[in-house]
N, C-alpha and C positions, 0 to 999 in steps of 0.2 A: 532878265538882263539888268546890269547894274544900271541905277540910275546917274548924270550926268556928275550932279555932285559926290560920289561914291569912284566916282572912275577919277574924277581932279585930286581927292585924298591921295588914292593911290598912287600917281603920278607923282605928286608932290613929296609925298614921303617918301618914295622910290627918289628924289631928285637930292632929298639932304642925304639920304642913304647913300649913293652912289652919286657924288656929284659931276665925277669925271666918267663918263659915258661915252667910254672910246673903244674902240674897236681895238681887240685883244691882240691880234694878228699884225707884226712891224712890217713896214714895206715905205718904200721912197718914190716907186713909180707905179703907175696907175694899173698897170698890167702887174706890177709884183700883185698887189694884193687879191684881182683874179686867179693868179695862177697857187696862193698863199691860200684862199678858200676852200679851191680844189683841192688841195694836199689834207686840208684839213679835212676831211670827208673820212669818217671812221679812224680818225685820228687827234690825236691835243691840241690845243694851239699850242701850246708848250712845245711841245716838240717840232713842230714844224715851225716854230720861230726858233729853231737848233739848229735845221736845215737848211732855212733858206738863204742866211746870210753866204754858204759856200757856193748856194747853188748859183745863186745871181752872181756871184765872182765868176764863178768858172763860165756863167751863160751870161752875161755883162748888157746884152741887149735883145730886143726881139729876135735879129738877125740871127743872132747866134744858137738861139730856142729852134729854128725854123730850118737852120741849117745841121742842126745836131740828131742823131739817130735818138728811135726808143731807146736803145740803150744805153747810152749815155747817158741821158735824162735819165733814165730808171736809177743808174749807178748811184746819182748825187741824191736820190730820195729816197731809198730803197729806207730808210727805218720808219717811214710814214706809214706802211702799208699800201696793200693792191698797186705796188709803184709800177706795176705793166701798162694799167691802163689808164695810170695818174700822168703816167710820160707820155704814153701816148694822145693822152689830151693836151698837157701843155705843148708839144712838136704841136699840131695842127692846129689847135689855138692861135698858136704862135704866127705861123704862114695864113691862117684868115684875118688876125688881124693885121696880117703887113698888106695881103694882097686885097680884102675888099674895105678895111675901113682905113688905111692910112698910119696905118701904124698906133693906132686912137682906140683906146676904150670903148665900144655906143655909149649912148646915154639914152636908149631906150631898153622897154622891156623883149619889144620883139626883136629887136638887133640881137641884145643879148642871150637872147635863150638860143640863137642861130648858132651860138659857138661852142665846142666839143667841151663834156661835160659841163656847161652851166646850165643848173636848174633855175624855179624862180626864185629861193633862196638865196643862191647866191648874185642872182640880177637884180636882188631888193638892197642885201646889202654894198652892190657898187651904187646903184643909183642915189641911194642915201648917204654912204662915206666919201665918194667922188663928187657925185652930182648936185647932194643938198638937194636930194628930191624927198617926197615921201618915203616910206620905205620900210614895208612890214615885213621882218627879217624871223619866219617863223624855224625855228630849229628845235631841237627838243627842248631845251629848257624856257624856251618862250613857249610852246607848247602843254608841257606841266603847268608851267606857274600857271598863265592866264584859264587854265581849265580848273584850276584849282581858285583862283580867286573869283571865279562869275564870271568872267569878263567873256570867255566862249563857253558851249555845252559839254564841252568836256571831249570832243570829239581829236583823235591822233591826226587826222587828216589835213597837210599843213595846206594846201589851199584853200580849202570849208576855216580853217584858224584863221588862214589871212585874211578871209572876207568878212570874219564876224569882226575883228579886230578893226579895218578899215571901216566897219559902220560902229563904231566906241571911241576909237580914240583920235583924236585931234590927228591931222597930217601931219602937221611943224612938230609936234610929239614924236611920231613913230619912231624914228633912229632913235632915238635917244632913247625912248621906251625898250627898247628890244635891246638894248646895248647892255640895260640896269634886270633886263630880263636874264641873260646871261652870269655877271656879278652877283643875279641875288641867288642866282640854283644854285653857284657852286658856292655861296658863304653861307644859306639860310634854307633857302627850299632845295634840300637837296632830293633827290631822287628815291633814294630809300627812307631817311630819316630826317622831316623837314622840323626845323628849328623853330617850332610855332610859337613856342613862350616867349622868343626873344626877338621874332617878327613885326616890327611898326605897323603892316598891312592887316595884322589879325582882325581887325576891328570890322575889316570891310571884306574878309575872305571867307567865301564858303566854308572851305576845307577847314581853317583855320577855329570858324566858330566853335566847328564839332569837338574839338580836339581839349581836354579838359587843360 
């Protein structure tokens, strides 16, 4: 396991690298960005920041979510992929959050995993971009990177990631960690051909050292 000053490099140099550490995905209301998640699930944030601006017009508020058919929903997402079951999660979403939390977000993690398709993926990053809670946002490319720099055993497995992560790095860190986790797959570490020569982290990454 890295040790304490090895994981601060890291951070730090991830922090002049990417100093704006913002969640990729636009949204105004606390429920877009739930419902913006989900869409994003085998999907770009690119594109589903294409979609969403119409879809929130034409569905303007929860009510309107709750009172609209799958198909409708399906209609306004339909280039996101799997939009059956994408719509069908935002409708029901939609009616749990008017009918058991008040038309509110939770801000917990067992609240959130209670509502149709959210994983803990997606309840780490509400709790951390709404909540300013902790919030270790393991998706694939925080998954790569941190397997590749030490920081976990290299394991796919994004629960086993979240827990090695939450005993590494700083809580007040995480969002913002996981945020520059993102930024740095798609500009450095990328998935097939990672940018090792022109990486700041090389010094402190496994992978990295190997790579001539």
């Amino acid at each position: 396991m890295k040790s304490k000053a090895a994981v601060r490099r890291i951070i730090d140099a991830l922090s002049k690298l990417y100093p704006d550490a913002l969640c990729s995905l636009t949204y105004e209301k606390d429920y877009e960005l739930l419902f913006a998640v989900r869409l994003s699930a085998q999907c770009t944030d690119a594109r589903v920041n294409m979609v969403t601006p119409a879809l929130y017009a034409r569905f303007p508020t929860l009510e309107s979510f709750a009172n609209a058919t799958y198909e409708e929903v399906g209609e306004a997402i339909h280039s996101c992929g799997f939009y059956h079951t994408k719509a069908k999660d935002l409708v029901e979403c939609a009616k749990l959050l008017l009918e058991k939390h008040g038309g509110k977000v939770p801000d917990t993690m067992e609240e959130l995993l209670t509502l149709p398709g959210v994983g803990r993926k997606t309840a780490n990053l509400i709790l951390g971009d709404i909540y300013n809670q902790p919030a270790y946002v393991c998706d694939t490319h925080c998954i790569r990177i941190t397997g590749r720099l030490g920081l976990t055993d290299g394991s796919t497995d994004p629960l086993r990631v979240e827990k090695q992560l939450r005993a590494v790095l700083p809580p007040e860190e995480s969002g913002s960690f996981c945020h520059r986790m993102v930024l740095h797959g798609r500009a450095l570490c990328m998935a097939r051909k990672p940018n090792c020569a022109a990486c700041p982290l090389k010094p402190d990454c496994d992978y990295g050292k190997l790579q001539k």
